[in-house]
FIFIPA-724609 format. One record per residue: residue in three letters; x, y, z of N, C-alpha, C, O in turn. Coordinates in steps of 0.2 Angstrom, whole numbers, plus 5000, padded with zeros to 4 digits. Layout:
N
<r><r>ALA</r><n_px>X</n_px><n_py>Y</n_py><n_pz>Z</n_pz><ca_px>X</ca_px><ca_py>Y</ca_py><ca_pz>Z</ca_pz><c_px>X</c_px><c_py>Y</c_py><c_pz>Z</c_pz><o_px>X</o_px><o_py>Y</o_py><o_pz>Z</o_pz></r>
...
***
This chain:
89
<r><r>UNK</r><n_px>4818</n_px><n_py>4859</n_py><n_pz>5055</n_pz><ca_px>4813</ca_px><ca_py>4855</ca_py><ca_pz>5059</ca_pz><c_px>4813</c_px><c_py>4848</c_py><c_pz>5056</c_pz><o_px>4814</o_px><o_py>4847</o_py><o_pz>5050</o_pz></r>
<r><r>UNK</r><n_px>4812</n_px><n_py>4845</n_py><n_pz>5058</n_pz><ca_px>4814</ca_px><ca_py>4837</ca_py><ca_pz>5058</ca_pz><c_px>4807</c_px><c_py>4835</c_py><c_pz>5052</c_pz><o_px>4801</o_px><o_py>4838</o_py><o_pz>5053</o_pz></r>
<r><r>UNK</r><n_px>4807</n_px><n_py>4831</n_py><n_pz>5048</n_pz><ca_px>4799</ca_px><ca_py>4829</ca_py><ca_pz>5046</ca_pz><c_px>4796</c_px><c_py>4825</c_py><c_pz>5049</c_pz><o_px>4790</o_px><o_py>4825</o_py><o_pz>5048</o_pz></r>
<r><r>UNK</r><n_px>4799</n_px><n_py>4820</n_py><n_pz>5055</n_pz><ca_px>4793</ca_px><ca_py>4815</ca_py><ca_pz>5058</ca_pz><c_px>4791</c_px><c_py>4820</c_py><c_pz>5064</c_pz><o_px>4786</o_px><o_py>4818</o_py><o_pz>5067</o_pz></r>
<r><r>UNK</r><n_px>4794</n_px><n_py>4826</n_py><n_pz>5067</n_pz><ca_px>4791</ca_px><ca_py>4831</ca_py><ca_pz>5071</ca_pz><c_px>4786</c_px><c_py>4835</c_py><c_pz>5067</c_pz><o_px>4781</o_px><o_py>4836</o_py><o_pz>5071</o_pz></r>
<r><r>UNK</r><n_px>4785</n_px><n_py>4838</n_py><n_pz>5061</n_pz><ca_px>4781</ca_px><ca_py>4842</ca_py><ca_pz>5058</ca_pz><c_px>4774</c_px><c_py>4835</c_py><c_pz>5058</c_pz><o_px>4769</o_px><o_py>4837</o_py><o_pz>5059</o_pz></r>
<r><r>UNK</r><n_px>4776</n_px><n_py>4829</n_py><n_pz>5056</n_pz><ca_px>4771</ca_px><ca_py>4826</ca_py><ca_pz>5054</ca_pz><c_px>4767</c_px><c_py>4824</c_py><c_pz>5062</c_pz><o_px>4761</o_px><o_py>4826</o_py><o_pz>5063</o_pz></r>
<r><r>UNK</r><n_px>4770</n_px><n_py>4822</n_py><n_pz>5067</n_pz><ca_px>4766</ca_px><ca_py>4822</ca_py><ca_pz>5072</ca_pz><c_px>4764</c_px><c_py>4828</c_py><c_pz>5077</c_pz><o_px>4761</o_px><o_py>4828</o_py><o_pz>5082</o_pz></r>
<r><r>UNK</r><n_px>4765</n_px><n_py>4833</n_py><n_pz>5073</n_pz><ca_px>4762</ca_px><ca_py>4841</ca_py><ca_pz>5075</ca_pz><c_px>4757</c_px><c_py>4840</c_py><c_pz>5072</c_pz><o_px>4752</o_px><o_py>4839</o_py><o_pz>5075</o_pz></r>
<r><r>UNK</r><n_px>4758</n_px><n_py>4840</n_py><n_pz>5064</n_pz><ca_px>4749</ca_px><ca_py>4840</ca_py><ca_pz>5061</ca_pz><c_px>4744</c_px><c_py>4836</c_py><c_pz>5064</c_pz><o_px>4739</o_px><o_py>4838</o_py><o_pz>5066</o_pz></r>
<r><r>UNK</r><n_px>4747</n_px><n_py>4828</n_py><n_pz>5066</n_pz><ca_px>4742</ca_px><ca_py>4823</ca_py><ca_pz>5069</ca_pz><c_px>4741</c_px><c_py>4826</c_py><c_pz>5075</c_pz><o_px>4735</o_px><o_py>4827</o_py><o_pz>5074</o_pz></r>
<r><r>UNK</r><n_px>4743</n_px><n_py>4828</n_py><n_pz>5081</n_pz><ca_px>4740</ca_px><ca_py>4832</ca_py><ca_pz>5084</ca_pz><c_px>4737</c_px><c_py>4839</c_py><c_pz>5086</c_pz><o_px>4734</o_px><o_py>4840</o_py><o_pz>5091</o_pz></r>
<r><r>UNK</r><n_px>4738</n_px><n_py>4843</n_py><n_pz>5080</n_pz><ca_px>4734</ca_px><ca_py>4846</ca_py><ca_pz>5078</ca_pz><c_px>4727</c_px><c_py>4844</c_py><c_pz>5076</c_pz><o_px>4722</o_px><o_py>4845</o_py><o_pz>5078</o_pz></r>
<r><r>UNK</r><n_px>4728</n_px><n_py>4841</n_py><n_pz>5072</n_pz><ca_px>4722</ca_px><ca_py>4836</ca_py><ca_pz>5070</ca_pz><c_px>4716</c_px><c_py>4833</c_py><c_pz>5078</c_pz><o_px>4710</o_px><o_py>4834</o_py><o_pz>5078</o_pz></r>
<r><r>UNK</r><n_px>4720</n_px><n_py>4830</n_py><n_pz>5083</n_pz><ca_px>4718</ca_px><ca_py>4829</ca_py><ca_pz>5086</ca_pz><c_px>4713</c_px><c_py>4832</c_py><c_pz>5090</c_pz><o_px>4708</o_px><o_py>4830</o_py><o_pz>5092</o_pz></r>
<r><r>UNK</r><n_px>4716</n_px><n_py>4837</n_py><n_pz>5090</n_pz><ca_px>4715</ca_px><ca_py>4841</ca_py><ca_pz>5096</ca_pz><c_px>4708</c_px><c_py>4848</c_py><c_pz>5093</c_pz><o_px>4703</o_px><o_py>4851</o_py><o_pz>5096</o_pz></r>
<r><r>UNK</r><n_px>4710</n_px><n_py>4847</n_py><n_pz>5086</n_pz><ca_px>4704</ca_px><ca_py>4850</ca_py><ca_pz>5080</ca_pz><c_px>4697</c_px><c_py>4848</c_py><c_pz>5083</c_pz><o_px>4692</o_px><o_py>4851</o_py><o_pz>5085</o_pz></r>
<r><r>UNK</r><n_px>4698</n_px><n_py>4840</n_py><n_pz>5083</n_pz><ca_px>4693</ca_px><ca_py>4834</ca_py><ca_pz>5082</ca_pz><c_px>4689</c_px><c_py>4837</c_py><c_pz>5087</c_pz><o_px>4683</o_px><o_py>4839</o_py><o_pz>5086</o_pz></r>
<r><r>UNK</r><n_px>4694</n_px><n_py>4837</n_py><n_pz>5094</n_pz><ca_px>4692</ca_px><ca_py>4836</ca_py><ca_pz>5100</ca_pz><c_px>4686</c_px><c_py>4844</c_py><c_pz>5101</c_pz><o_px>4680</o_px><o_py>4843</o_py><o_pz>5103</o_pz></r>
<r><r>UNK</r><n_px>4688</n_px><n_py>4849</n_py><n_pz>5100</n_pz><ca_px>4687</ca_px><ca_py>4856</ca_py><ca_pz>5100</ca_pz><c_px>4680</c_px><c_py>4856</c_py><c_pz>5095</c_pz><o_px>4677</o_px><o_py>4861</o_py><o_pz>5096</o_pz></r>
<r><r>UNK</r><n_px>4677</n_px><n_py>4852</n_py><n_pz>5091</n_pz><ca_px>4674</ca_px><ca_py>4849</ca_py><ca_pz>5087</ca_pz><c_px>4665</c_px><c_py>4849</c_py><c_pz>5090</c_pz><o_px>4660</o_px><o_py>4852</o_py><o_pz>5090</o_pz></r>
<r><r>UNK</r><n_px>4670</n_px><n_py>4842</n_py><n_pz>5090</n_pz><ca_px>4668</ca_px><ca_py>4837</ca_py><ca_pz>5097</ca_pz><c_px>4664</c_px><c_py>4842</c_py><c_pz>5102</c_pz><o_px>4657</o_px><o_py>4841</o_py><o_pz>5102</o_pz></r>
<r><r>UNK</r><n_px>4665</n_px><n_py>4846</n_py><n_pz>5106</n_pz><ca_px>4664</ca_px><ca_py>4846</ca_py><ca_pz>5111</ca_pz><c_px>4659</c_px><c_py>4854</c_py><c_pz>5109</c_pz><o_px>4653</o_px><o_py>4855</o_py><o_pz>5111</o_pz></r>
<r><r>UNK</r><n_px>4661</n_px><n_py>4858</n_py><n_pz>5106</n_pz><ca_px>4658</ca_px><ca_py>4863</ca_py><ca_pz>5100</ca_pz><c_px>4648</c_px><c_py>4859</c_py><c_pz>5100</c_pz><o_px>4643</o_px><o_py>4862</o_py><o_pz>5102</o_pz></r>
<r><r>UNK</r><n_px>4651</n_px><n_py>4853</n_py><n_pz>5096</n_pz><ca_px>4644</ca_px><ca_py>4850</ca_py><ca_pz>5092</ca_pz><c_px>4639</c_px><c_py>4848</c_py><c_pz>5098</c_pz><o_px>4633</o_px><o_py>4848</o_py><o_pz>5099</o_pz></r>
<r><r>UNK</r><n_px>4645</n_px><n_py>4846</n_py><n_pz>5104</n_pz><ca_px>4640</ca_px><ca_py>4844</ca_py><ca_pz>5110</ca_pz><c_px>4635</c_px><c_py>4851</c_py><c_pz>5113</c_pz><o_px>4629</o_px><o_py>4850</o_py><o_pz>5115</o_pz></r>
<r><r>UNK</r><n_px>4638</n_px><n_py>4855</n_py><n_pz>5114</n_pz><ca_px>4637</ca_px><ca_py>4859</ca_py><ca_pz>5117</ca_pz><c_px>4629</c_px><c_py>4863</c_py><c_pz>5111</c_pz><o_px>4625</o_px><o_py>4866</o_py><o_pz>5114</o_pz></r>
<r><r>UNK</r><n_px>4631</n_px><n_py>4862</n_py><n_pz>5104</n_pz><ca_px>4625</ca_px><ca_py>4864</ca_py><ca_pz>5101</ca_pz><c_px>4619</c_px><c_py>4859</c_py><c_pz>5102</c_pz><o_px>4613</o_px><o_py>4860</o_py><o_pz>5102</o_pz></r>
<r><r>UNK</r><n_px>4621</n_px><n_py>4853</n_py><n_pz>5102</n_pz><ca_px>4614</ca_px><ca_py>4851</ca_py><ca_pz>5101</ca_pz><c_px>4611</c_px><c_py>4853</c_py><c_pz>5108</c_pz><o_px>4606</o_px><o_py>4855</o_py><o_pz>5109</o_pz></r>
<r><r>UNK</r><n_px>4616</n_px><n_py>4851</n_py><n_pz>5115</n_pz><ca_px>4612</ca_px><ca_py>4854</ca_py><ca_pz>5120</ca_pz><c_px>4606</c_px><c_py>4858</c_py><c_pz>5121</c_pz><o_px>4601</o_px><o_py>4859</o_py><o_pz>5124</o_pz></r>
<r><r>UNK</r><n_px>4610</n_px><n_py>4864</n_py><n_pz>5116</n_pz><ca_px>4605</ca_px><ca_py>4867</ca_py><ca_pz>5117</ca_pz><c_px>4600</c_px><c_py>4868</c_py><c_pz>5112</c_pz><o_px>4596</o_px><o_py>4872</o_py><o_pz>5113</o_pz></r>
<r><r>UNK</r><n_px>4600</n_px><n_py>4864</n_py><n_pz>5106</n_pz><ca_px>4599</ca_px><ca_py>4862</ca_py><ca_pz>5103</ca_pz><c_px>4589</c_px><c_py>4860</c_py><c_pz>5103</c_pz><o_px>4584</o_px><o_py>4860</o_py><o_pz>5098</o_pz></r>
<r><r>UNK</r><n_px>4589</n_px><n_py>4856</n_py><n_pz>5110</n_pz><ca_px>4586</ca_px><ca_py>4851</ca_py><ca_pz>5112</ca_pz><c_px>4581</c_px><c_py>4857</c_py><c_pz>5115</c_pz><o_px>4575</o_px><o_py>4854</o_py><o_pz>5115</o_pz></r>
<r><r>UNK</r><n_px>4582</n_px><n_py>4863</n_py><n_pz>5117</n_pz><ca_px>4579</ca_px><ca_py>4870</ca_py><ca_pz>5122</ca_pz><c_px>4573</c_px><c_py>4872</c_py><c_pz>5117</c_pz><o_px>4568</o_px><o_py>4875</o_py><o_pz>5118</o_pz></r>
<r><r>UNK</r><n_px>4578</n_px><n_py>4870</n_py><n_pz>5110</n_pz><ca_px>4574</ca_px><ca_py>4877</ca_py><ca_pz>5105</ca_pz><c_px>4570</c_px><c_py>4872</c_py><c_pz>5100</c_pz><o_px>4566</o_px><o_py>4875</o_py><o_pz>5096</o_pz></r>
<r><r>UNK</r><n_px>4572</n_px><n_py>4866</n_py><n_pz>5100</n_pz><ca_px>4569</ca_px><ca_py>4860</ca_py><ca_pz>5095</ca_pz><c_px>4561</c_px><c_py>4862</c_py><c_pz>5098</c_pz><o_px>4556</o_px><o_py>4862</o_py><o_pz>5094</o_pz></r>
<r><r>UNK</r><n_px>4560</n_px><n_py>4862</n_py><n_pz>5104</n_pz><ca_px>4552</ca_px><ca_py>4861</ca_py><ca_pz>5105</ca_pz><c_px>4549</c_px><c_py>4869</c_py><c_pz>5104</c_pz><o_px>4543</o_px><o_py>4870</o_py><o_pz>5103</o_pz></r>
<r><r>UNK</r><n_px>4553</n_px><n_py>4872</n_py><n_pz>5104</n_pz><ca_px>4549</ca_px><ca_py>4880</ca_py><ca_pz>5101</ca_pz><c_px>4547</c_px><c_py>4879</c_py><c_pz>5095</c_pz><o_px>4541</o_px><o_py>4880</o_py><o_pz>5093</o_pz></r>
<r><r>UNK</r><n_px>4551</n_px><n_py>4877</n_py><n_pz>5092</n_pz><ca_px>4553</ca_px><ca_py>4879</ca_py><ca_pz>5082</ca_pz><c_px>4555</c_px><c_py>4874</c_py><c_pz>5080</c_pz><o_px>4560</o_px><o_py>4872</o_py><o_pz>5083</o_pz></r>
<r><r>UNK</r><n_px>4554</n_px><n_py>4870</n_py><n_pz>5074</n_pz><ca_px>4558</ca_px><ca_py>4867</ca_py><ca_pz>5070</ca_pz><c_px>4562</c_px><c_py>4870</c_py><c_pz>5064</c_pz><o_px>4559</o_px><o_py>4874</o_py><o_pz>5061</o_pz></r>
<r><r>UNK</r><n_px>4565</n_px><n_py>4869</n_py><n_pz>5062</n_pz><ca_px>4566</ca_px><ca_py>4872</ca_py><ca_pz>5056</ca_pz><c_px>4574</c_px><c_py>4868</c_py><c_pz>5053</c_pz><o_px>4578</o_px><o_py>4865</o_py><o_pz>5056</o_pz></r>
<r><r>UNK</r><n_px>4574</n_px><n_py>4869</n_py><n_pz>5047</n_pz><ca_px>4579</ca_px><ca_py>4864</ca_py><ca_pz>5042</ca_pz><c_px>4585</c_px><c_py>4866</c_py><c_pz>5043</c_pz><o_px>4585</o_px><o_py>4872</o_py><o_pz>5044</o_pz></r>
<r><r>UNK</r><n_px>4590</n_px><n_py>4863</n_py><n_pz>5043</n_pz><ca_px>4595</ca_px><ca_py>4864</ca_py><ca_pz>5044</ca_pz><c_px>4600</c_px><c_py>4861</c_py><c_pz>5037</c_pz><o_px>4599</o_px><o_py>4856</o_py><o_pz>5034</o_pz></r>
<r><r>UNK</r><n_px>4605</n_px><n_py>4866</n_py><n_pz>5034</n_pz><ca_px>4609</ca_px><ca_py>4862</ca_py><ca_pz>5029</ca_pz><c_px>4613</c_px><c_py>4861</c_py><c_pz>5034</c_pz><o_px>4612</o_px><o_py>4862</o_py><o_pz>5040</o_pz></r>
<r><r>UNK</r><n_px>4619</n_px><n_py>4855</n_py><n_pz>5031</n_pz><ca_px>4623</ca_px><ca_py>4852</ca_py><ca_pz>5035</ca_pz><c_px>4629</c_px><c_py>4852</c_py><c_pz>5030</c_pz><o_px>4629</o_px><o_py>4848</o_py><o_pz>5025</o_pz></r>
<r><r>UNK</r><n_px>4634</n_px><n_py>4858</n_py><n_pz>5032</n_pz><ca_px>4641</ca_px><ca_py>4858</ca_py><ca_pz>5028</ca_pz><c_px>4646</c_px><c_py>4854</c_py><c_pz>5029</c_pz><o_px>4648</o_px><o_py>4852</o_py><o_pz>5035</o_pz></r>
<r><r>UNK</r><n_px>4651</n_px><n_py>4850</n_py><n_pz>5023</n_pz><ca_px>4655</ca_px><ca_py>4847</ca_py><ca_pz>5026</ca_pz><c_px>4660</c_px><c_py>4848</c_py><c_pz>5019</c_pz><o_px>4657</o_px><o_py>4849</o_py><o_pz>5014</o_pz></r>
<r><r>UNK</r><n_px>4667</n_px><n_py>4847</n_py><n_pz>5022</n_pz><ca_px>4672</ca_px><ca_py>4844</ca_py><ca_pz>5017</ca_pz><c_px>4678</c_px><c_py>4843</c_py><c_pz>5021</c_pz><o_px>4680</o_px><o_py>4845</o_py><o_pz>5027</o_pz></r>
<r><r>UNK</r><n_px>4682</n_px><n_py>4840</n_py><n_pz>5015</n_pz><ca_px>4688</ca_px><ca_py>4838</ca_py><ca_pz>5018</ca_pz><c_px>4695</c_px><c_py>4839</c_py><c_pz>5014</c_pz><o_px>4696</o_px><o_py>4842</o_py><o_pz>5009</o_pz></r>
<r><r>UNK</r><n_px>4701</n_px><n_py>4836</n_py><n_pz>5016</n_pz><ca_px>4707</ca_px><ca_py>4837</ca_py><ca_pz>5011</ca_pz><c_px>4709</c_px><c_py>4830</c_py><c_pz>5015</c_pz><o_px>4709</o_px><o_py>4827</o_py><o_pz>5020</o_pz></r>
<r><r>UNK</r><n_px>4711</n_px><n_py>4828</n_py><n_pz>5007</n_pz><ca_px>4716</ca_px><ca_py>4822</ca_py><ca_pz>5007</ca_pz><c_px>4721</c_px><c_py>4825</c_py><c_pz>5002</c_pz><o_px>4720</o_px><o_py>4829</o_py><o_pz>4997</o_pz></r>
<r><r>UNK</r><n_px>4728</n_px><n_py>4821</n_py><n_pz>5008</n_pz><ca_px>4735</ca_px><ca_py>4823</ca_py><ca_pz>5004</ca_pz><c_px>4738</c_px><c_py>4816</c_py><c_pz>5002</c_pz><o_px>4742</o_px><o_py>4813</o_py><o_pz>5006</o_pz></r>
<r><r>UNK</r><n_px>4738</n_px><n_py>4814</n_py><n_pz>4995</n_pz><ca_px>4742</ca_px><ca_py>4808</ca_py><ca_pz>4991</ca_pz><c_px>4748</c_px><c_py>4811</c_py><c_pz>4991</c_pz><o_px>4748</o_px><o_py>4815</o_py><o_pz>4986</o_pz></r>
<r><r>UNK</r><n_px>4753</n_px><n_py>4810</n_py><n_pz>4993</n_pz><ca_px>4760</ca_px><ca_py>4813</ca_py><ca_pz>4992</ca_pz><c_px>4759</c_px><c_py>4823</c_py><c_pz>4991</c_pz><o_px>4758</o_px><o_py>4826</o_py><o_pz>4996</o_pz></r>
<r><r>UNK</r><n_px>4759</n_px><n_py>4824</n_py><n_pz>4987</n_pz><ca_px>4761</ca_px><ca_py>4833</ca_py><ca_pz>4987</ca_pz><c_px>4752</c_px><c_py>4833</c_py><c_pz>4981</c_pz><o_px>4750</o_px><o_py>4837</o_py><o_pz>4976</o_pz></r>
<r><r>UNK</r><n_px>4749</n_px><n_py>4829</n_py><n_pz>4982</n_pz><ca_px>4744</ca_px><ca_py>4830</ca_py><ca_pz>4978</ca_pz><c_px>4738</c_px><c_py>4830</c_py><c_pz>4982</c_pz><o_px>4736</o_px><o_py>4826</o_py><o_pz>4986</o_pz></r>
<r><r>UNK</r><n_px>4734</n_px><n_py>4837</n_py><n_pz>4982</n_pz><ca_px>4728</ca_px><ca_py>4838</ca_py><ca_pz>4986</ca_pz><c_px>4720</c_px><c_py>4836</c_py><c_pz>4984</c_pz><o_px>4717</o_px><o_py>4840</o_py><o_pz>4979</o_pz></r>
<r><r>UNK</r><n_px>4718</n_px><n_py>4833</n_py><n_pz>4985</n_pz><ca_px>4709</ca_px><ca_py>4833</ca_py><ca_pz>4985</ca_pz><c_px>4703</c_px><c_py>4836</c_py><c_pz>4988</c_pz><o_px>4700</o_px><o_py>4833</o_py><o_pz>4992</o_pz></r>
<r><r>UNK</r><n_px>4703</n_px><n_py>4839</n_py><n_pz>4987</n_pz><ca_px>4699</ca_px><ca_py>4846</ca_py><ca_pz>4992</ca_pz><c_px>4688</c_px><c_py>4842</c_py><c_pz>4989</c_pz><o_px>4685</o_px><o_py>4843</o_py><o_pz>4984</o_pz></r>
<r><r>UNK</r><n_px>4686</n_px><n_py>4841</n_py><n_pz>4993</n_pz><ca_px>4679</ca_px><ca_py>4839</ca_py><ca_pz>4995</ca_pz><c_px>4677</c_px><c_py>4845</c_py><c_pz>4997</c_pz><o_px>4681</o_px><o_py>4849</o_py><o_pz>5000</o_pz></r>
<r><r>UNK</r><n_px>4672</n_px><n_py>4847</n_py><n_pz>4996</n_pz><ca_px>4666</ca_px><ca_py>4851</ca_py><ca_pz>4998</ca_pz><c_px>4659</c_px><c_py>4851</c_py><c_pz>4997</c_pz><o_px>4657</o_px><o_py>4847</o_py><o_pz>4993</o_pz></r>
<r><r>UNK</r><n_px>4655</n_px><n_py>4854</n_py><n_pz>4999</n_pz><ca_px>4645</ca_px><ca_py>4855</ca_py><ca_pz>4999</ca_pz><c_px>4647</c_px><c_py>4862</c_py><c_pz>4999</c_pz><o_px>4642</o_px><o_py>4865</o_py><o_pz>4996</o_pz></r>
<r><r>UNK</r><n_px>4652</n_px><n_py>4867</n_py><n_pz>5001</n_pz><ca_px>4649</ca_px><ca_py>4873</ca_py><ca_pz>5001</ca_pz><c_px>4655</c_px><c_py>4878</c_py><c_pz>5000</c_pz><o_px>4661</o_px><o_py>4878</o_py><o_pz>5002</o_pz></r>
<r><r>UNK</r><n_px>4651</n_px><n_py>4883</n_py><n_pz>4994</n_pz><ca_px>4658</ca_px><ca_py>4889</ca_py><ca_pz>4992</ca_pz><c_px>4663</c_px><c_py>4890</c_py><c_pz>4997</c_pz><o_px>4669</o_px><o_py>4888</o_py><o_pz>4997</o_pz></r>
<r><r>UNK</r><n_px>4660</n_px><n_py>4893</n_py><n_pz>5002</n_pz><ca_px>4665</ca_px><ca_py>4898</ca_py><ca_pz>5008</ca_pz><c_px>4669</c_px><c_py>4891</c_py><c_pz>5010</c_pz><o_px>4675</o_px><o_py>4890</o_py><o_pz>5009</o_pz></r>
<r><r>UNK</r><n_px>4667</n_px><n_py>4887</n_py><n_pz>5011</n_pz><ca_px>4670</ca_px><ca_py>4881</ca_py><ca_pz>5017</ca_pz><c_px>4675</c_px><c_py>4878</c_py><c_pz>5012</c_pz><o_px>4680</o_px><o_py>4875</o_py><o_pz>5014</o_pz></r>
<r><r>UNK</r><n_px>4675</n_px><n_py>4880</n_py><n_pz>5005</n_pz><ca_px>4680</ca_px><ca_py>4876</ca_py><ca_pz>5000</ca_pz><c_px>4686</c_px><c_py>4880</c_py><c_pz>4998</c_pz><o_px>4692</o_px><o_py>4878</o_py><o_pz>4997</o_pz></r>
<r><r>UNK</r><n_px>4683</n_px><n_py>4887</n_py><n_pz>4997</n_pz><ca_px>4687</ca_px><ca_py>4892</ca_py><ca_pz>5000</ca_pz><c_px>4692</c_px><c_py>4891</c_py><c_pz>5006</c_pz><o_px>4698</o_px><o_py>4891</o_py><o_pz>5005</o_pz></r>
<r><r>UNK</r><n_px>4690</n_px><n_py>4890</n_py><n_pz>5010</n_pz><ca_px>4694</ca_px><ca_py>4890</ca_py><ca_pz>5018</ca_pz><c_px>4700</c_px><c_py>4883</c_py><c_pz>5018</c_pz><o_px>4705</o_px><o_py>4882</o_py><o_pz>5021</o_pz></r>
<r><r>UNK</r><n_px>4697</n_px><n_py>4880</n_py><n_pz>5014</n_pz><ca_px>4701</ca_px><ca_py>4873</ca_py><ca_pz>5013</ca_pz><c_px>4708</c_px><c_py>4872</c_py><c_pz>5008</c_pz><o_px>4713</o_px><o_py>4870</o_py><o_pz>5009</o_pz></r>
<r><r>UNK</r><n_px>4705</n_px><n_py>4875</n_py><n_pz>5003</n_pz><ca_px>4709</ca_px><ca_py>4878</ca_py><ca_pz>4999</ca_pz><c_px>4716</c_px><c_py>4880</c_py><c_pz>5001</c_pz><o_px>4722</o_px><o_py>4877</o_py><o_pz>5000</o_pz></r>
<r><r>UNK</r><n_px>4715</n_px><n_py>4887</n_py><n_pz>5005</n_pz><ca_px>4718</ca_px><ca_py>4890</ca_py><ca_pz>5007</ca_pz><c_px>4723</c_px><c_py>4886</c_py><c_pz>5013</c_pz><o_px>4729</o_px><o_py>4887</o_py><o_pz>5011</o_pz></r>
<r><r>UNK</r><n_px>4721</n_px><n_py>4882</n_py><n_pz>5017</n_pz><ca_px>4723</ca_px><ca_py>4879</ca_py><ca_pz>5022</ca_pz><c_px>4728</c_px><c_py>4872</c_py><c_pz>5017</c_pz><o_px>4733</o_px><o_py>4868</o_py><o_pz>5018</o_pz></r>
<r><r>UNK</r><n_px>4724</n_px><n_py>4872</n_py><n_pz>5013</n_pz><ca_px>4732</ca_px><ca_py>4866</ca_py><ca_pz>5007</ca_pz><c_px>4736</c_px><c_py>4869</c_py><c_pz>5005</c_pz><o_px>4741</o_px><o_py>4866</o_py><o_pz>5004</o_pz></r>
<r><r>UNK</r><n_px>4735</n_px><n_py>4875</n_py><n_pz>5002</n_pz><ca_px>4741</ca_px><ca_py>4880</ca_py><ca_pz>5001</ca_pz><c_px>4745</c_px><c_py>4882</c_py><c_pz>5006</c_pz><o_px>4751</o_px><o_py>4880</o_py><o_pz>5005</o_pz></r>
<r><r>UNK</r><n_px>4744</n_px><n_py>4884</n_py><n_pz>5011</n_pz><ca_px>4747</ca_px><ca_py>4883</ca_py><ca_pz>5016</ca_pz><c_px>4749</c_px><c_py>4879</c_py><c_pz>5018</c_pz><o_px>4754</o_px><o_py>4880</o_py><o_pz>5022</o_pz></r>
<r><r>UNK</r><n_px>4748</n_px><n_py>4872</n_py><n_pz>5018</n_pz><ca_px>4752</ca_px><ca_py>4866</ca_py><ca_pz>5020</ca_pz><c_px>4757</c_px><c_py>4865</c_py><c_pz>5013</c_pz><o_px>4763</o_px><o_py>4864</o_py><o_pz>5014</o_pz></r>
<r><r>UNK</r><n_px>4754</n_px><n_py>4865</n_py><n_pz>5008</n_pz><ca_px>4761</ca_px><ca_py>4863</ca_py><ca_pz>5004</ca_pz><c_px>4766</c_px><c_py>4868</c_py><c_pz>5003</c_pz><o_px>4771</o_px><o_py>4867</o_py><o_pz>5000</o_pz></r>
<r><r>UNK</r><n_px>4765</n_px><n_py>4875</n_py><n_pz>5006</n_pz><ca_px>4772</ca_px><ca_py>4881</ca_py><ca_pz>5006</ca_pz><c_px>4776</c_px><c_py>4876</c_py><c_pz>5010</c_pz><o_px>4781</o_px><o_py>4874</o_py><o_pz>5008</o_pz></r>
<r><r>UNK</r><n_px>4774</n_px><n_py>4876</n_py><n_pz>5019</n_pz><ca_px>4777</ca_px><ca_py>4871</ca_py><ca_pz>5023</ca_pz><c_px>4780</c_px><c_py>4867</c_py><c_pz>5019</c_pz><o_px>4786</o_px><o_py>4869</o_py><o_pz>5018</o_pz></r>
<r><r>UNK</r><n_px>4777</n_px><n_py>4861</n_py><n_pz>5017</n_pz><ca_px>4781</ca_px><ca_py>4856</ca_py><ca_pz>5014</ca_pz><c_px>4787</c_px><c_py>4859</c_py><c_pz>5008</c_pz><o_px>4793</o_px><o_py>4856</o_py><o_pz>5007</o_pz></r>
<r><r>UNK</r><n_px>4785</n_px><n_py>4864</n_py><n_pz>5006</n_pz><ca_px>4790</ca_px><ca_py>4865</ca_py><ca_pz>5000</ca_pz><c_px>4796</c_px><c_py>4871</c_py><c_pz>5004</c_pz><o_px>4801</o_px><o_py>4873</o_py><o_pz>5001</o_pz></r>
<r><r>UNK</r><n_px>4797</n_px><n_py>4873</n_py><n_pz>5010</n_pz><ca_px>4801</ca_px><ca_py>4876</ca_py><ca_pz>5010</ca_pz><c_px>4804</c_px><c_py>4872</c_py><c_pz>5017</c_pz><o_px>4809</o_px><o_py>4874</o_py><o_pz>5019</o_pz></r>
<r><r>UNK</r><n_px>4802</n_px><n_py>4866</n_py><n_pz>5019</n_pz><ca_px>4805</ca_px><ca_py>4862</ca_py><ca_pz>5021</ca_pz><c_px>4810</c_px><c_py>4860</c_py><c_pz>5014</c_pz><o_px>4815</o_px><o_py>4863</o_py><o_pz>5014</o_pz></r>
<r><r>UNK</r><n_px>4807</n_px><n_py>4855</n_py><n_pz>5009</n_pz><ca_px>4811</ca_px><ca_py>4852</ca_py><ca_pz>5005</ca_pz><c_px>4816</c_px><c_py>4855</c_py><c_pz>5002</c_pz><o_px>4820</o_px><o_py>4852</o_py><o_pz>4999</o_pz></r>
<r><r>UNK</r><n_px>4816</n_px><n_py>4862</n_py><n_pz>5002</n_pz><ca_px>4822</ca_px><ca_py>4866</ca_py><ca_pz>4999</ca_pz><c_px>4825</c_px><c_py>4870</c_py><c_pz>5004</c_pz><o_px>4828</o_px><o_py>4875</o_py><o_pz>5004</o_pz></r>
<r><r>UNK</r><n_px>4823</n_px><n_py>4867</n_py><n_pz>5012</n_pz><ca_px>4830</ca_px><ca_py>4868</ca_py><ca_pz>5019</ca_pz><c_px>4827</c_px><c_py>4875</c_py><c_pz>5020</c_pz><o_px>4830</o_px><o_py>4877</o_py><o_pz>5025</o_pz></r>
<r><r>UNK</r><n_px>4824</n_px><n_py>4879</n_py><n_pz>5018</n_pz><ca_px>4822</ca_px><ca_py>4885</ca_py><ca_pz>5022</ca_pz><c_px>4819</c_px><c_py>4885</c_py><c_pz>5028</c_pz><o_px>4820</o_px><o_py>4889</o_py><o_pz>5032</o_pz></r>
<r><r>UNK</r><n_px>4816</n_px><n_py>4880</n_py><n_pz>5031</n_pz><ca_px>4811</ca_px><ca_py>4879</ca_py><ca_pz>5036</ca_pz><c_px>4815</c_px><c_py>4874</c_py><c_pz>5040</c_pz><o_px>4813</o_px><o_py>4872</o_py><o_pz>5045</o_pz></r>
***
């Protein structure tokens, strides 16, 4: 598999994440908006992230499981890359 093909798969992977998102968070506050006037109540607000500097990961987190799951998901991207650069893939 070619690297500038793996690369615009992730970017569209990515995209399409976004999008799936996107349309997720609209769909909760709609109804969001039903149950705001019942109940109020606090919400935490999870987030993190990964940045990739060359073969080097920084994994961002607020929350165990979600760091977990990212984790895992960097591990999996650099298998990709390393069994690309040693021609298996």
């Amino acid at each position: 598999m070619d690297l500038i093909l793996l690369s615009v798969l992730f970017v569209f992977v990515g995209i399409v994440l976004i999008i799936i998102g996107t349309i997720i968070k609209a769909e909760e506050i709609e109804k969001g908006e039903e149950s705001e006037n019942k109940e109020k109540e606090e919400k935490k607000i999870k987030g993190g992230g990964i940045i990739l500097i060359g073969p080097v990961p920084i994994v961002i987190s607020n929350d165990k499981k979600l760091l977990e799951a990212l984790l895992i998901i960097v591990i999996a991207i650099l298998i990709i890359y390393l069994l690309y650069y040693l021609e298996i893939f």
